[in-house]
Backbone and ligand atoms as CSV (ligand in chain L), in Angstrom:
chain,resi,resn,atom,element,x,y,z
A,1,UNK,N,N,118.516,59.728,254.557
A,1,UNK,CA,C,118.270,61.141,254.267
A,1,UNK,C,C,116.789,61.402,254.004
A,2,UNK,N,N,116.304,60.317,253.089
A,2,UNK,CA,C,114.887,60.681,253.126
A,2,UNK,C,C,114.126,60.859,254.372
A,3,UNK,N,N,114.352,59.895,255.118
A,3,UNK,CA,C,113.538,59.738,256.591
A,3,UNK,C,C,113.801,61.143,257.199
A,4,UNK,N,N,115.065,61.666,257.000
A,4,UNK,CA,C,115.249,62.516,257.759
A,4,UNK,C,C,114.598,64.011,257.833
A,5,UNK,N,N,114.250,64.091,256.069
A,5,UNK,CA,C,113.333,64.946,255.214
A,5,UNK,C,C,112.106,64.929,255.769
A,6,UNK,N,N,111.582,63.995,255.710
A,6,UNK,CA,C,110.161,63.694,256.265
A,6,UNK,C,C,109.919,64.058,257.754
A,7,UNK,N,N,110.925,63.290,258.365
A,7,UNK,CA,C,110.563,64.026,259.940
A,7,UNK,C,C,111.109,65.745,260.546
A,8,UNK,N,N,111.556,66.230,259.449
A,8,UNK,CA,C,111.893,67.865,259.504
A,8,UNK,C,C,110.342,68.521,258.993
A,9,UNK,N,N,110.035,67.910,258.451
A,9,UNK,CA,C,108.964,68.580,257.300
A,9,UNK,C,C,107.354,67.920,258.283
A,10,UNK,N,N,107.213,67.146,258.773
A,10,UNK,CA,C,105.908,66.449,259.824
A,10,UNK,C,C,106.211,67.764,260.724
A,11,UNK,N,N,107.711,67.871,261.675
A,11,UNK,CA,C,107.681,69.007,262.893
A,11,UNK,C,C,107.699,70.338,262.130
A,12,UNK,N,N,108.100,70.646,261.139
A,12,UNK,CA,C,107.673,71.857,260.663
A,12,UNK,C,C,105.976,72.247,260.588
A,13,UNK,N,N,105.502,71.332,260.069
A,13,UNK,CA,C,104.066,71.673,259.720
A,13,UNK,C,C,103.177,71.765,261.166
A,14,UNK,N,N,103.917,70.909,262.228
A,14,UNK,CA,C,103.209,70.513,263.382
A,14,UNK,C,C,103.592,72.070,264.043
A,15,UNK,N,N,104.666,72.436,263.609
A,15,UNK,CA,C,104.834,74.170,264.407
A,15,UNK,C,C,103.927,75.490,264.067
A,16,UNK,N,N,103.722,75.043,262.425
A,16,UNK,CA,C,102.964,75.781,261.588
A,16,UNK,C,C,101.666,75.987,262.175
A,17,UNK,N,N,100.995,74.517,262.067
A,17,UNK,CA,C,99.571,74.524,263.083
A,17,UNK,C,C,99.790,75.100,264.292
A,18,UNK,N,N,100.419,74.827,265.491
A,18,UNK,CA,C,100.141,75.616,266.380
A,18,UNK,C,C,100.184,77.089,266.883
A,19,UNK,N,N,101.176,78.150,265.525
A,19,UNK,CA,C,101.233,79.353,265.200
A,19,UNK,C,C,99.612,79.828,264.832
A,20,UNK,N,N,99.407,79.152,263.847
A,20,UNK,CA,C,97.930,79.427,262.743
A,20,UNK,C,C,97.143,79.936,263.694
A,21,UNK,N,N,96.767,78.982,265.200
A,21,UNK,CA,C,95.272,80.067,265.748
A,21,UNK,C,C,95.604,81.342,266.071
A,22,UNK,N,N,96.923,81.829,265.908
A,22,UNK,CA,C,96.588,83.559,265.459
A,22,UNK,C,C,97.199,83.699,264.385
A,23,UNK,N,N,96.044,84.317,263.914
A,23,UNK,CA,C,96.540,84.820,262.061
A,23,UNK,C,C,96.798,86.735,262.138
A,24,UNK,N,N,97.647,86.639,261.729
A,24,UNK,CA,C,98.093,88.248,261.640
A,24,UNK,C,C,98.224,88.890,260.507
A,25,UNK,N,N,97.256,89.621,260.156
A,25,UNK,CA,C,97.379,90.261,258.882
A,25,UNK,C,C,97.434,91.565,258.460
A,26,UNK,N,N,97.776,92.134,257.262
A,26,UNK,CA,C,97.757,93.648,256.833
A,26,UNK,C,C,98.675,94.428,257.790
A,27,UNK,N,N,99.756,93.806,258.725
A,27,UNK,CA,C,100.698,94.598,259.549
A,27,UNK,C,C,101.386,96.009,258.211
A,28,UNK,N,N,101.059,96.537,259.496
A,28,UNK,CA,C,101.734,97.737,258.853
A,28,UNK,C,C,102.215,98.914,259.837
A,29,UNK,N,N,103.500,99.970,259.698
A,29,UNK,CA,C,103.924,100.722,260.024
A,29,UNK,C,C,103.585,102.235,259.706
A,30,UNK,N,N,103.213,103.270,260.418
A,30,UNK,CA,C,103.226,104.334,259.636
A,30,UNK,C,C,104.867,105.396,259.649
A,31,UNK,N,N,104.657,105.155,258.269
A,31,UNK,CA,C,105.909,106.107,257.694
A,31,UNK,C,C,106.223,107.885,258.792
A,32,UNK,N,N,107.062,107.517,259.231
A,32,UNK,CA,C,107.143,108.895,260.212
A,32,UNK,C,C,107.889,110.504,259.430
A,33,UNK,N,N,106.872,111.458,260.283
A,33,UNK,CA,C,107.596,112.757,259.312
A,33,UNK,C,C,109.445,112.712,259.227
A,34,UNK,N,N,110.388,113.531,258.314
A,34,UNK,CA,C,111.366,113.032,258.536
A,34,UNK,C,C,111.553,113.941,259.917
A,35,UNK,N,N,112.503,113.114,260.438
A,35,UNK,CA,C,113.358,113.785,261.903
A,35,UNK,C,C,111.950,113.320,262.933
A,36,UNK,N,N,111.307,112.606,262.568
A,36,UNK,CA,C,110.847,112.073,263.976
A,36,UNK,C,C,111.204,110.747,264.357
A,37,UNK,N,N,111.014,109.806,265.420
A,37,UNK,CA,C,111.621,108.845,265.698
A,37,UNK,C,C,110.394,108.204,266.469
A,38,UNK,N,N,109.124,108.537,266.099
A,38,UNK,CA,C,108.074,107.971,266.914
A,38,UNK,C,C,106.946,107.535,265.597
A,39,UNK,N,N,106.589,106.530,266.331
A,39,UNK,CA,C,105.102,106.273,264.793
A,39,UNK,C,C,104.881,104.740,265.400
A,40,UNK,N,N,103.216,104.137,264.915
A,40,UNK,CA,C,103.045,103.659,265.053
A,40,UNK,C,C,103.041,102.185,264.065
A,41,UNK,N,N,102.462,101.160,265.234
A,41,UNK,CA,C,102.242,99.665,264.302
A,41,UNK,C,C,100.664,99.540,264.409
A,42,UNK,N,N,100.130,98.740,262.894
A,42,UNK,CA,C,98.624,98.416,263.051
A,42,UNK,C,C,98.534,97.339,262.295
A,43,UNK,N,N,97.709,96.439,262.725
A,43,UNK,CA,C,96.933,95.167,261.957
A,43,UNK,C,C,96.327,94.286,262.535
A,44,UNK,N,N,95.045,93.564,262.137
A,44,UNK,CA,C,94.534,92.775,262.172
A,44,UNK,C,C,94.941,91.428,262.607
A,45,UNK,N,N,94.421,90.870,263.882
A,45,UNK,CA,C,94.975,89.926,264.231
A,45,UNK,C,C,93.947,88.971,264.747
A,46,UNK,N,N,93.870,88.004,264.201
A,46,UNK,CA,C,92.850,87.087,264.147
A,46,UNK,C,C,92.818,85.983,265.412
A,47,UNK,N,N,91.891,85.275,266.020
A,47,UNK,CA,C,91.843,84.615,267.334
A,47,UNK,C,C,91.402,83.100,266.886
A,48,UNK,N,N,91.795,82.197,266.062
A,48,UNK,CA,C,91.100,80.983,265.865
A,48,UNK,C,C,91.206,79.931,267.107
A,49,UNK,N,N,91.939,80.337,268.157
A,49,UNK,CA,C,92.118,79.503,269.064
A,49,UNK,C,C,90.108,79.623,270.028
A,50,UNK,N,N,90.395,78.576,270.945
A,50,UNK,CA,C,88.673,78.496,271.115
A,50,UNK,C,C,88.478,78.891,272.458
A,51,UNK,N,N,89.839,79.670,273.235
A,51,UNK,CA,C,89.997,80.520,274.471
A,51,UNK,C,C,90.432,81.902,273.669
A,52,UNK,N,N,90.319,82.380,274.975
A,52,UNK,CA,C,90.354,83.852,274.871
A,52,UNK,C,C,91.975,83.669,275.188
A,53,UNK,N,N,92.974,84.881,273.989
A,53,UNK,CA,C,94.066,84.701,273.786
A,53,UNK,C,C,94.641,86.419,274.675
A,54,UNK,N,N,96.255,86.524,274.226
A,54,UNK,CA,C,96.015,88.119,274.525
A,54,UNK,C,C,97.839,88.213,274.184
A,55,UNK,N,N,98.110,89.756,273.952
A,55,UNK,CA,C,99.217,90.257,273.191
A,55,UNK,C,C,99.794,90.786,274.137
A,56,UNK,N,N,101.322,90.078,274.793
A,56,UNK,CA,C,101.350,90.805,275.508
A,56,UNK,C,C,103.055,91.843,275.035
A,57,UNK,N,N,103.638,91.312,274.158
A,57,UNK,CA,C,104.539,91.902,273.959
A,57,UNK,C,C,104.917,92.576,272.517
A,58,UNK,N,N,105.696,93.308,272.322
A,58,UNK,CA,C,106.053,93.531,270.723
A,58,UNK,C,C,107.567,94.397,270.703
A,59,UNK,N,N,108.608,93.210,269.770
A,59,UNK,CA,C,109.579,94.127,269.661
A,59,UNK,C,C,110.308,93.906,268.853
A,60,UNK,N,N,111.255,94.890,268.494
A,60,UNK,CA,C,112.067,94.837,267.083
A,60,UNK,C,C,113.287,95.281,267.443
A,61,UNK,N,N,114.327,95.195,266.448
A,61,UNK,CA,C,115.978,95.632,265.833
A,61,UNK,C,C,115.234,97.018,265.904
A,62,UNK,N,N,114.232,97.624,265.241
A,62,UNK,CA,C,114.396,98.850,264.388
A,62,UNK,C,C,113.987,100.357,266.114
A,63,UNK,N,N,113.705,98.965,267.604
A,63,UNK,CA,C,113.174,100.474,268.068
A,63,UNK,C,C,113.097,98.968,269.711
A,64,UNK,N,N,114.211,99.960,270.978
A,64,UNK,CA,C,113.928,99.239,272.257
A,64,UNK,C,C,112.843,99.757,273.146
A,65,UNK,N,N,111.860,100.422,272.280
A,65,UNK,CA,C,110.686,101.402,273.179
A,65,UNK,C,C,109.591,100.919,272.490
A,66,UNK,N,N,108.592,99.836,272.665
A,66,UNK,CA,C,108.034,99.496,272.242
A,66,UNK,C,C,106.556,99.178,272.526
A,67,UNK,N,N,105.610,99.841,272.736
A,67,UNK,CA,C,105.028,99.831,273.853
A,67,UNK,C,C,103.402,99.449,272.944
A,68,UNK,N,N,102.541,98.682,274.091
A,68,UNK,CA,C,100.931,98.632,273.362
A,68,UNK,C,C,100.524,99.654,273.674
A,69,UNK,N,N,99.665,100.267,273.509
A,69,UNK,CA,C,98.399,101.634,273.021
A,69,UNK,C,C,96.971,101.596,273.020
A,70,UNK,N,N,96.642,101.803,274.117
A,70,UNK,CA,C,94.684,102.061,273.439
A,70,UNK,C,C,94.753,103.692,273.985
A,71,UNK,N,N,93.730,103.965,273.426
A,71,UNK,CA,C,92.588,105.693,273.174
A,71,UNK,C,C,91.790,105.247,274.385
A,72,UNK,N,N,91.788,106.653,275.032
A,72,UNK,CA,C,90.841,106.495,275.741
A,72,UNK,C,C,90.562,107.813,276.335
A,73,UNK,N,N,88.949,108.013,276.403
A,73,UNK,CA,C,88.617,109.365,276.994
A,73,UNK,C,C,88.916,110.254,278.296
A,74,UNK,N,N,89.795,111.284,278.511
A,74,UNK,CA,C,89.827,111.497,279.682
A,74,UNK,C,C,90.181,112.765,279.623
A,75,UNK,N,N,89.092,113.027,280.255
A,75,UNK,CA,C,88.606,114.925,280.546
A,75,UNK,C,C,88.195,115.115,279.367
A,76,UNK,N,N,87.459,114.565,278.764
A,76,UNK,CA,C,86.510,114.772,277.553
A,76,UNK,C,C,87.899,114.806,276.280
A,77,UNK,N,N,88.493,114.154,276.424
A,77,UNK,CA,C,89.665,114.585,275.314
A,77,UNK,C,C,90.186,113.204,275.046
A,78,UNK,N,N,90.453,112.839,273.878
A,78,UNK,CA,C,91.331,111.593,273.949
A,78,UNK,C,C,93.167,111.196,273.958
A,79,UNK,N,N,92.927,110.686,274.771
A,79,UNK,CA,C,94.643,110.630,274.771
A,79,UNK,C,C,94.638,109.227,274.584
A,80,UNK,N,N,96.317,108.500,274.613
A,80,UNK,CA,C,96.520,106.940,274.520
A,80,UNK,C,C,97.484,107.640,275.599
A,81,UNK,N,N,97.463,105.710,275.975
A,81,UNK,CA,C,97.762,105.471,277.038
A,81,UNK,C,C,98.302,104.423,276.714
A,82,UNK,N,N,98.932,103.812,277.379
A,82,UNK,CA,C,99.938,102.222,277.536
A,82,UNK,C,C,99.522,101.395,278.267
A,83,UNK,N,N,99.015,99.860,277.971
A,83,UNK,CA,C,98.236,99.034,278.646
A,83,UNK,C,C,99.499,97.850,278.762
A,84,UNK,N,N,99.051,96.654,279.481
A,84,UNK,CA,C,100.007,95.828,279.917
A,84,UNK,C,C,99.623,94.746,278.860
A,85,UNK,N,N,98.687,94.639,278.530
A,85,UNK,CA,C,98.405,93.544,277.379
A,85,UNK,C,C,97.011,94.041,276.168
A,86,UNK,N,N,96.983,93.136,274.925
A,86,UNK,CA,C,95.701,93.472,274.633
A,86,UNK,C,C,95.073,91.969,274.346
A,87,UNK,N,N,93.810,92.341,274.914
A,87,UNK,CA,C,92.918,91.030,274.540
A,87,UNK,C,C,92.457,90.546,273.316
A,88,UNK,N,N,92.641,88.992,273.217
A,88,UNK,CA,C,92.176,89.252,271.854
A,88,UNK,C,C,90.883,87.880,271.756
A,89,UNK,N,N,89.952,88.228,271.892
A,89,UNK,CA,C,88.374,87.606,271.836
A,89,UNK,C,C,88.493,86.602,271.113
A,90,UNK,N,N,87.634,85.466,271.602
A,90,UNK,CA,C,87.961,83.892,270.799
A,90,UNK,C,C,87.060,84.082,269.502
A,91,UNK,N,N,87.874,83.627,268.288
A,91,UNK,CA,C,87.118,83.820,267.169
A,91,UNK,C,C,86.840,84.552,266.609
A,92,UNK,N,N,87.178,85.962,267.035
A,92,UNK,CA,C,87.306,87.467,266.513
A,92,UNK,C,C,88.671,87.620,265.907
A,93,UNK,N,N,88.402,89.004,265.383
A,93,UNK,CA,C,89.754,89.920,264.927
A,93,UNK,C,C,89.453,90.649,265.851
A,94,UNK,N,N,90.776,91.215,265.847
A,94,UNK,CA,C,91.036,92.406,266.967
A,94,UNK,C,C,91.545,93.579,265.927
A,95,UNK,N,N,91.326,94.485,265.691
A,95,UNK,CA,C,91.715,95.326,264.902
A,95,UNK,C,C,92.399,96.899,265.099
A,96,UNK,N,N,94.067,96.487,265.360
A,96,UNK,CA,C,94.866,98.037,265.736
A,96,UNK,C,C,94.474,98.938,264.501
A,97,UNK,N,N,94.422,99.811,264.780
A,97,UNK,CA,C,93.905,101.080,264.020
A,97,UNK,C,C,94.195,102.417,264.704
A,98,UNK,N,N,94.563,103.260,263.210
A,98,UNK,CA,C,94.496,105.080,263.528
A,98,UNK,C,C,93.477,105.681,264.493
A,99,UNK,N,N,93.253,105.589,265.716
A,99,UNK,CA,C,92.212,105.980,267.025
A,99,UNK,C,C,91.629,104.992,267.600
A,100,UNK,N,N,92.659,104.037,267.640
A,100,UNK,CA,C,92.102,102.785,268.410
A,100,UNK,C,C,92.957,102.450,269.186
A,101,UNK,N,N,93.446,100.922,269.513
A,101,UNK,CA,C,94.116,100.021,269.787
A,101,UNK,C,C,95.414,100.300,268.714
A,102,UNK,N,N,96.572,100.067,269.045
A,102,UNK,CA,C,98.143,100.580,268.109
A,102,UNK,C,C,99.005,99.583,269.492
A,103,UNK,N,N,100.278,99.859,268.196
A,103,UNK,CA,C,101.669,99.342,268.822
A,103,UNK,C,C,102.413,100.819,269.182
A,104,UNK,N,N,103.294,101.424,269.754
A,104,UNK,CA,C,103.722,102.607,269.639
A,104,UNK,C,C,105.177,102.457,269.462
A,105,UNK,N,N,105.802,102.971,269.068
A,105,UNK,CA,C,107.269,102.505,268.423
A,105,UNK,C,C,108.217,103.858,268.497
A,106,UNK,N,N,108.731,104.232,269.755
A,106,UNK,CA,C,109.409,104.907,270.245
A,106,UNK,C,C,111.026,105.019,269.794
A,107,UNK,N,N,111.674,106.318,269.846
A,107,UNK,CA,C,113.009,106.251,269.573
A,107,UNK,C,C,113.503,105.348,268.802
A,108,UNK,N,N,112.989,105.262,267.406
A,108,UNK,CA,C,113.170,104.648,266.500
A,108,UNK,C,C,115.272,104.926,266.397
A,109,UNK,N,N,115.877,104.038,265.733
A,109,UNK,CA,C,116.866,103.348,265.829
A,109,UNK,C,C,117.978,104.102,264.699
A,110,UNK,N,N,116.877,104.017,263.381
A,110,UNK,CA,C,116.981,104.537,261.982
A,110,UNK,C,C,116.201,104.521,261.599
A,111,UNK,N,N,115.865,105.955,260.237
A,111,UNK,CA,C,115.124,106.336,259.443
A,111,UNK,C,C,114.375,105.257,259.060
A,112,UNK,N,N,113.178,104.844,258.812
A,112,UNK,CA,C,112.446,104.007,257.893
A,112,UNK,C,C,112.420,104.752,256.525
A,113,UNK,N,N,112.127,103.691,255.876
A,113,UNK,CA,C,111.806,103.617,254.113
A,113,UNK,C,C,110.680,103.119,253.628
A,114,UNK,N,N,109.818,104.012,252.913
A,114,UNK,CA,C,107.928,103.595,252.634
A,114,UNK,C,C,108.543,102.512,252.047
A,115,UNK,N,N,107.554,101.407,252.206
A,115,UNK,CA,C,107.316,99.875,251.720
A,115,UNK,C,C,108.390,99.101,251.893
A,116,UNK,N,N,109.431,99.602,253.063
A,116,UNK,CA,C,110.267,98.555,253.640
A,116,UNK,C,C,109.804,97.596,254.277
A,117,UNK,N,N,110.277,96.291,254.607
A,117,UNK,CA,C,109.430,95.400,255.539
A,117,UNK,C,C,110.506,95.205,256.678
A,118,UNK,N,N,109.925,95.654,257.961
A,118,UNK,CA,C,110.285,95.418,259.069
A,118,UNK,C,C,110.207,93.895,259.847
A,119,UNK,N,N,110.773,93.200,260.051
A,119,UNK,CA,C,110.527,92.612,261.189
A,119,UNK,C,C,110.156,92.553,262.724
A,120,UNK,N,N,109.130,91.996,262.796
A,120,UNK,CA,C,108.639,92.272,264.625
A,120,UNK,C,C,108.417,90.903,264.851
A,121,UNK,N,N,108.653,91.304,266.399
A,121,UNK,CA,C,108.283,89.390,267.295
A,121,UNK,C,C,106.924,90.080,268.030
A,122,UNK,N,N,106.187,89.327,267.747
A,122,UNK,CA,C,105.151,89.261,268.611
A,122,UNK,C,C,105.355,88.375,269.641
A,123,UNK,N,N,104.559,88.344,271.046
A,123,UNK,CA,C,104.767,87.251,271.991
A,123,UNK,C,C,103.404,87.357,272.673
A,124,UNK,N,N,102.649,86.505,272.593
A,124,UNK,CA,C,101.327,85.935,273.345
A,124,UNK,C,C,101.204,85.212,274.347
A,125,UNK,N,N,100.127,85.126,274.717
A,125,UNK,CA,C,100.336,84.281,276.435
A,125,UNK,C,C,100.672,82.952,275.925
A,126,UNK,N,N,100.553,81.912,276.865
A,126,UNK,CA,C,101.522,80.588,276.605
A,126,UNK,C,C,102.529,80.161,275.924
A,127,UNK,N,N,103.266,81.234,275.679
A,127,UNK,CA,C,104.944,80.979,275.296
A,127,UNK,C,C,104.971,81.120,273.761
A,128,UNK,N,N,103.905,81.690,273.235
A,128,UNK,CA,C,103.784,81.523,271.678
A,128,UNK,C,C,104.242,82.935,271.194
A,129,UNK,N,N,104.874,82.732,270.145
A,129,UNK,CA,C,105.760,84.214,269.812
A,129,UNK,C,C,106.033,83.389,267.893
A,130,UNK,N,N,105.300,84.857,267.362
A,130,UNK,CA,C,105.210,85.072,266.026
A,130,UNK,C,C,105.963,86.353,265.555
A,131,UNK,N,N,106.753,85.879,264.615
A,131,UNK,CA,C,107.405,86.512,264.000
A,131,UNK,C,C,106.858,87.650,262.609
A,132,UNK,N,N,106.549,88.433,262.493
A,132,UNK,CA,C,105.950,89.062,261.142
A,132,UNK,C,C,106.384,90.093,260.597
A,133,UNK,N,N,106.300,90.566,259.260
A,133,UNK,CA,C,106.911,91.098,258.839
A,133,UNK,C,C,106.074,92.618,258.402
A,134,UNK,N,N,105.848,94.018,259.221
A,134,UNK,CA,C,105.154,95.050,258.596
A,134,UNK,C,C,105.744,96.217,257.333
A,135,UNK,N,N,105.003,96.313,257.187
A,135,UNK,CA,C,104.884,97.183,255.914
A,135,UNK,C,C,105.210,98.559,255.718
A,136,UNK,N,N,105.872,99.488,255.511
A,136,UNK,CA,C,106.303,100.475,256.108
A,136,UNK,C,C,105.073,101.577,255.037
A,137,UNK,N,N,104.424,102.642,255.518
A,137,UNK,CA,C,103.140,102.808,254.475
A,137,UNK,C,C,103.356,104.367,255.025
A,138,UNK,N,N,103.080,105.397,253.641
A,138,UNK,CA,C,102.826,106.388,254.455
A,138,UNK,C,C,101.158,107.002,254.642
A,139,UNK,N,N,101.089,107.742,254.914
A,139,UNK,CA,C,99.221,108.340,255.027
A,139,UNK,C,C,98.130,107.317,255.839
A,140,UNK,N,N,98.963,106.690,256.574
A,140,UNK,CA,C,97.566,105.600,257.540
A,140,UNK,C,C,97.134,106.492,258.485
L,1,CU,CU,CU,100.250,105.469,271.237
């Protein structure tokens, strides 16, 4: 049993490390007016890997419309738009934000609750998929 402890706990940590070169932090949701079913995801997501990485998916229980987001100028006006991935620069943060880069979270499922924690899968290029947990916040 001991041995068996030990070699659960070596492949755990060995999974741990290869999650770590992206660090994901401050996830958070914005709290939607009531009776809407749309709102976004934002946070900080860190690149320690020593290639250039990139985001290509995001999805949850709470919503099957799940889409990435950048701003962008067109006809002097800004709208978002839906991209197929987002890049994320070696050794940088990448930082989703209110008029930036976002998750968009369509036809939400059920009501959210401020400072509930959601679950989301992230999924990155080479088969790597992180699990995290956002923050449900209102006024972002
Ligand atoms: Cu959007």
């Amino acid at each position: 049993m001991k041995n068996f402890c030990f070699a659960l706990l070596v492949s755990l940590s060995t999974t741990s490390f290869a999650a770590s070169q992206i660090e994901i932090k401050n996830a958070v949701i914005r709290l939607p007016p009531p009776g809407s079913t749309t709102t976004a995801m934002f946070m900080d997501i860190m690149n320690n890997d020593k290639v250039e990485r990139t985001l290509e998916k995001v999805s949850g229980a709470i919503s099957d419309d799940i889409e990435l987001h950048e701003m962008a100028m067109t006809e002097g006006r800004m709208t978002m738009r839906n991209v197929p991935k987002i890049l994320l620069k070696k050794g940088e943060h990448t930082l989703l934000k209110p008029g930036g880069l976002h998750i968009m979270i369509f036809n939400l499922k059920r009501p959210l609750k401020e400072n509930e924690a959601i679950d989301m899968k992230m999924d990155f290029d080479r088969q790597e998929h992180v699990t995290i947990k956002a923050i449900v916040k209102k006024d972002l």
